[in-house]
Chimera marker file (.cmm) of the C-alpha trace (Angstrom):
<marker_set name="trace">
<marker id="1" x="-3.622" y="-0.972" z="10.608" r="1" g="1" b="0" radius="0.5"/>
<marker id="2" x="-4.709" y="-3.671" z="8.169" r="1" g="1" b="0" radius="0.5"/>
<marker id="3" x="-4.449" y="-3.304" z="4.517" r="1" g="1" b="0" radius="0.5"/>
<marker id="4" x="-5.077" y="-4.326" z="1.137" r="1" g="1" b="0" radius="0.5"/>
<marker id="5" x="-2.191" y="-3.216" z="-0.824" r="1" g="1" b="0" radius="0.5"/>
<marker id="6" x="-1.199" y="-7.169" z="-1.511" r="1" g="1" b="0" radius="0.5"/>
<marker id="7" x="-4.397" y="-8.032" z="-3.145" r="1" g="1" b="0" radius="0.5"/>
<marker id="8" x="-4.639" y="-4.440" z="-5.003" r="1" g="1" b="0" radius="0.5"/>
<marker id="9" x="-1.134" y="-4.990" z="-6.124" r="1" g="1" b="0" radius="0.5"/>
<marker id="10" x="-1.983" y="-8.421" z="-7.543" r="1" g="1" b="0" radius="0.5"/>
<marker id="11" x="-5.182" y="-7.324" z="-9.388" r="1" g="1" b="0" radius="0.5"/>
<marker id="12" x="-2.554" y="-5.024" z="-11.563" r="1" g="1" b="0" radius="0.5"/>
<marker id="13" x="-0.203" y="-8.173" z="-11.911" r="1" g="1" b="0" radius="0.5"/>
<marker id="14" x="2.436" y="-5.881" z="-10.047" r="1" g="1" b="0" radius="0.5"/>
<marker id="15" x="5.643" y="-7.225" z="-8.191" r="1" g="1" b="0" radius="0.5"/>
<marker id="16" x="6.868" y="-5.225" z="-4.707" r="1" g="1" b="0" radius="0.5"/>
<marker id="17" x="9.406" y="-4.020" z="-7.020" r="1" g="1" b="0" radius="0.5"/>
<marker id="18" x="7.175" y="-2.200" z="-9.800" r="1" g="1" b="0" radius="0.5"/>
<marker id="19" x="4.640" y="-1.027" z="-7.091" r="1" g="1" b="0" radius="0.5"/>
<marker id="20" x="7.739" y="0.326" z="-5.285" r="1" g="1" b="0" radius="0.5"/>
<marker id="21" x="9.095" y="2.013" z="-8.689" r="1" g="1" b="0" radius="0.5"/>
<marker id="22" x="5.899" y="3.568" z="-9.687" r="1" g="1" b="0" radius="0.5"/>
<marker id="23" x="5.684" y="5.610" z="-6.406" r="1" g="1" b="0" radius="0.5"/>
<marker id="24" x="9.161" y="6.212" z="-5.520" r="1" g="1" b="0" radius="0.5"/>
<marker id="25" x="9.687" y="4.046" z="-2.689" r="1" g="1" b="0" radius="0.5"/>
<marker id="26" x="11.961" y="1.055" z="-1.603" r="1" g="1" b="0" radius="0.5"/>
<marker id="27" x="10.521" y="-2.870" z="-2.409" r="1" g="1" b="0" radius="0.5"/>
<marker id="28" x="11.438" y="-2.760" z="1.324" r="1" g="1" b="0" radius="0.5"/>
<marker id="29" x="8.616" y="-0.066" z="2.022" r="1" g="1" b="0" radius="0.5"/>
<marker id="30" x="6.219" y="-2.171" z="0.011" r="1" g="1" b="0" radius="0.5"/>
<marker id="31" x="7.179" y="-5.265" z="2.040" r="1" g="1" b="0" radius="0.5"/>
<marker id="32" x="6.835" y="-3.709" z="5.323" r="1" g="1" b="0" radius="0.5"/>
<marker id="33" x="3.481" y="-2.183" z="4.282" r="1" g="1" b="0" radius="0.5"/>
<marker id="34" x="2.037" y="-5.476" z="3.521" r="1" g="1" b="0" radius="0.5"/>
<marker id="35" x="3.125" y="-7.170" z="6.402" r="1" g="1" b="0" radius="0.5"/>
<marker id="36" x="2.227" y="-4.746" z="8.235" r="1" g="1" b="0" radius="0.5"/>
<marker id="37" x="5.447" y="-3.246" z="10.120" r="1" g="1" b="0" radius="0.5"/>
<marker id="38" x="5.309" y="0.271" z="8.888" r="1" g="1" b="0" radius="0.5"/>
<marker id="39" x="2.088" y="2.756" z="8.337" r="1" g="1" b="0" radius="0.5"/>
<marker id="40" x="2.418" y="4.521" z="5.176" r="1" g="1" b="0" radius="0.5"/>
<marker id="41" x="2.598" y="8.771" z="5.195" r="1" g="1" b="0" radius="0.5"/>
<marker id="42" x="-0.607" y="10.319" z="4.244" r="1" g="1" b="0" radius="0.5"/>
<marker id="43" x="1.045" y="11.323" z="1.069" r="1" g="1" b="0" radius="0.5"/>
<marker id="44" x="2.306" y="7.551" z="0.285" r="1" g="1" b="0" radius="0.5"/>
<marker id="45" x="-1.335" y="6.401" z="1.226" r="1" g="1" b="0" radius="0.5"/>
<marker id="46" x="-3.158" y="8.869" z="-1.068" r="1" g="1" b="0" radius="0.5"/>
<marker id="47" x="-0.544" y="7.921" z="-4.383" r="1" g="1" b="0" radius="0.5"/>
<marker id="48" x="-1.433" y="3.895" z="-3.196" r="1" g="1" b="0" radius="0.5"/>
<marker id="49" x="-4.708" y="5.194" z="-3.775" r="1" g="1" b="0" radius="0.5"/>
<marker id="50" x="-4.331" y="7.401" z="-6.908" r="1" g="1" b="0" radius="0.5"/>
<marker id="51" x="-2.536" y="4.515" z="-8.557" r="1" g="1" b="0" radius="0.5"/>
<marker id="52" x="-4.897" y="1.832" z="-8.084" r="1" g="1" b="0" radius="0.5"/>
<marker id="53" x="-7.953" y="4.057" z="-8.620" r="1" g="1" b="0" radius="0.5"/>
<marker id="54" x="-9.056" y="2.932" z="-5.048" r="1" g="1" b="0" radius="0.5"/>
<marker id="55" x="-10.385" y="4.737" z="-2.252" r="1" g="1" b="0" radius="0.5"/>
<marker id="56" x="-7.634" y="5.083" z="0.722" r="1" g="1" b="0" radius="0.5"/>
<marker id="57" x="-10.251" y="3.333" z="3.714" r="1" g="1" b="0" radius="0.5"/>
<marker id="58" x="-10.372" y="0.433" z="0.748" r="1" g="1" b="0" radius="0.5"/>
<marker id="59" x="-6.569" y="-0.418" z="1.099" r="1" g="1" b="0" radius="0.5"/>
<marker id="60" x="-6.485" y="0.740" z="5.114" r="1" g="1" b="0" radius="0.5"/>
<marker id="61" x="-8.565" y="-0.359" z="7.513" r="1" g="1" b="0" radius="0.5"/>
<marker id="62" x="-8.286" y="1.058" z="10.756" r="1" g="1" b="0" radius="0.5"/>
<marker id="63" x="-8.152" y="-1.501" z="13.395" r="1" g="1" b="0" radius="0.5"/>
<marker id="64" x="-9.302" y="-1.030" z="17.258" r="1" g="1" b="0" radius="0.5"/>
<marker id="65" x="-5.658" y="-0.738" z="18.930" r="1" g="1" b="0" radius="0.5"/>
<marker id="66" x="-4.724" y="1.600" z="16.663" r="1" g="1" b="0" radius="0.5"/>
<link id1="1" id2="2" r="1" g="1" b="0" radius="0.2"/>
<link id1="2" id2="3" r="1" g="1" b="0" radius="0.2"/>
<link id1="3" id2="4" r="1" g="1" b="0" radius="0.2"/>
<link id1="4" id2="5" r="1" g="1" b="0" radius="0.2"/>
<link id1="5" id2="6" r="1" g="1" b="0" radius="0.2"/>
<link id1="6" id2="7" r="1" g="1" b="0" radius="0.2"/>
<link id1="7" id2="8" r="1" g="1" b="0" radius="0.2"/>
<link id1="8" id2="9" r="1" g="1" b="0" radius="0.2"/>
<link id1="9" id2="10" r="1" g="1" b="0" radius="0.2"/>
<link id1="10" id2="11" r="1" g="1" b="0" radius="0.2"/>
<link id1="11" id2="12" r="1" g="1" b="0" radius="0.2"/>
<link id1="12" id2="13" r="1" g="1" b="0" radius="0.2"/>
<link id1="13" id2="14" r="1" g="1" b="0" radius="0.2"/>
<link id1="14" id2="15" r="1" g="1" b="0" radius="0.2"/>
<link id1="15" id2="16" r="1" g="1" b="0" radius="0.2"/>
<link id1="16" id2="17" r="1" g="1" b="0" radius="0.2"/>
<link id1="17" id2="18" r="1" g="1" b="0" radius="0.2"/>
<link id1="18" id2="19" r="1" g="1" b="0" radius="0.2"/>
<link id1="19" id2="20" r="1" g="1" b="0" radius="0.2"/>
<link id1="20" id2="21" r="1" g="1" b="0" radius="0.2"/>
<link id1="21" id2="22" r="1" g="1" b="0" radius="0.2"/>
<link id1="22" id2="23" r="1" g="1" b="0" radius="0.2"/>
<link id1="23" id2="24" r="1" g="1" b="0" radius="0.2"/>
<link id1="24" id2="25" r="1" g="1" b="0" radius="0.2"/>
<link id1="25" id2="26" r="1" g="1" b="0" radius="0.2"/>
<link id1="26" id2="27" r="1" g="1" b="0" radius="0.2"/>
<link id1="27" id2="28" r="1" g="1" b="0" radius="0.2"/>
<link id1="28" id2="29" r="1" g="1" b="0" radius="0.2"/>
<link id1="29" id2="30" r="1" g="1" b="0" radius="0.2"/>
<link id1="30" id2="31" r="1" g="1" b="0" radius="0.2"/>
<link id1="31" id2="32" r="1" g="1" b="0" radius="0.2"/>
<link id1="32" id2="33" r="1" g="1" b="0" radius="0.2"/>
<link id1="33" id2="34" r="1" g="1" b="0" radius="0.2"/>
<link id1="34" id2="35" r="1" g="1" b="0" radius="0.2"/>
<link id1="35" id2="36" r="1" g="1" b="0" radius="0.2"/>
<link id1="36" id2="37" r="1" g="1" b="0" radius="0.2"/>
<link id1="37" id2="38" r="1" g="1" b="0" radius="0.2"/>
<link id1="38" id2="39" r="1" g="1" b="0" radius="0.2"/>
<link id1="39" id2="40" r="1" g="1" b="0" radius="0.2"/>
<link id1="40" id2="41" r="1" g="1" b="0" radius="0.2"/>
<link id1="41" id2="42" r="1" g="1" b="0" radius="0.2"/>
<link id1="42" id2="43" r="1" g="1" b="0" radius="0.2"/>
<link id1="43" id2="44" r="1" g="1" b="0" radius="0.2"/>
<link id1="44" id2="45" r="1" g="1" b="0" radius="0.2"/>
<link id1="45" id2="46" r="1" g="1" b="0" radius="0.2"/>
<link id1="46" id2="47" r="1" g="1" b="0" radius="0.2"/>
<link id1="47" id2="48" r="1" g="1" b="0" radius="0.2"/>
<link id1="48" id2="49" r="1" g="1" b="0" radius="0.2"/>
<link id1="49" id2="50" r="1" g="1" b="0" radius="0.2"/>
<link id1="50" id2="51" r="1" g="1" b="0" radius="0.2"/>
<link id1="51" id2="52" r="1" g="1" b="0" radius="0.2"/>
<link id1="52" id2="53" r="1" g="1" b="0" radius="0.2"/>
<link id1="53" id2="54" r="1" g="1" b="0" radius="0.2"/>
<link id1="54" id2="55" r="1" g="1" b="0" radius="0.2"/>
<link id1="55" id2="56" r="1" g="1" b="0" radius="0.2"/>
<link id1="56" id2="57" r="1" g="1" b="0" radius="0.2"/>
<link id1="57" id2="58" r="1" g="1" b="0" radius="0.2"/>
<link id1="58" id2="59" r="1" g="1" b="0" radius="0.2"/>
<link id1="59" id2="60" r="1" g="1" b="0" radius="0.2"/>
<link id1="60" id2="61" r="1" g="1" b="0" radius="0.2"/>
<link id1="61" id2="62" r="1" g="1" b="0" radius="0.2"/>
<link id1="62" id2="63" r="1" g="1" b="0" radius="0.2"/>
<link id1="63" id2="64" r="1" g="1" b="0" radius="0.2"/>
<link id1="64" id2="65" r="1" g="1" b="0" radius="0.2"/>
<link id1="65" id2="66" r="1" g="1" b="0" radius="0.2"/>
</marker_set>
């Protein structure tokens, strides 16, 4: 699954860190999300989403192996 959760994260001027903080997750989590080693819980998905005021198939993008 591809996503955009690097770019979103920059747009806010956030670090791994204060991404991770603000949804109560590891900076590992955040890191493995963006390079793509680890698909994110619905929940985790939908408070990406909530936080940057995006729509969840915005950040994910389903690919065709998956």
């Amino acid at each position: 699954m591809k996503n955009k959760l690097k770019v979103e994260r920059a747009k806010l001027d956030m670090t791994q860190q204060d991404l991770a903080d603000k949804i109560g997750v590891s900076r590992q989590t955040i890191n493995s999300i963006e390079s793509q080693k680890y698909v994110p819980s619905t929940v985790l998905a939908l408070k990406l989403s909530a936080l940057f005021n995006t729509p969840v198939n915005e950040i994910f993008t389903l690919e065709e192996e998956d």
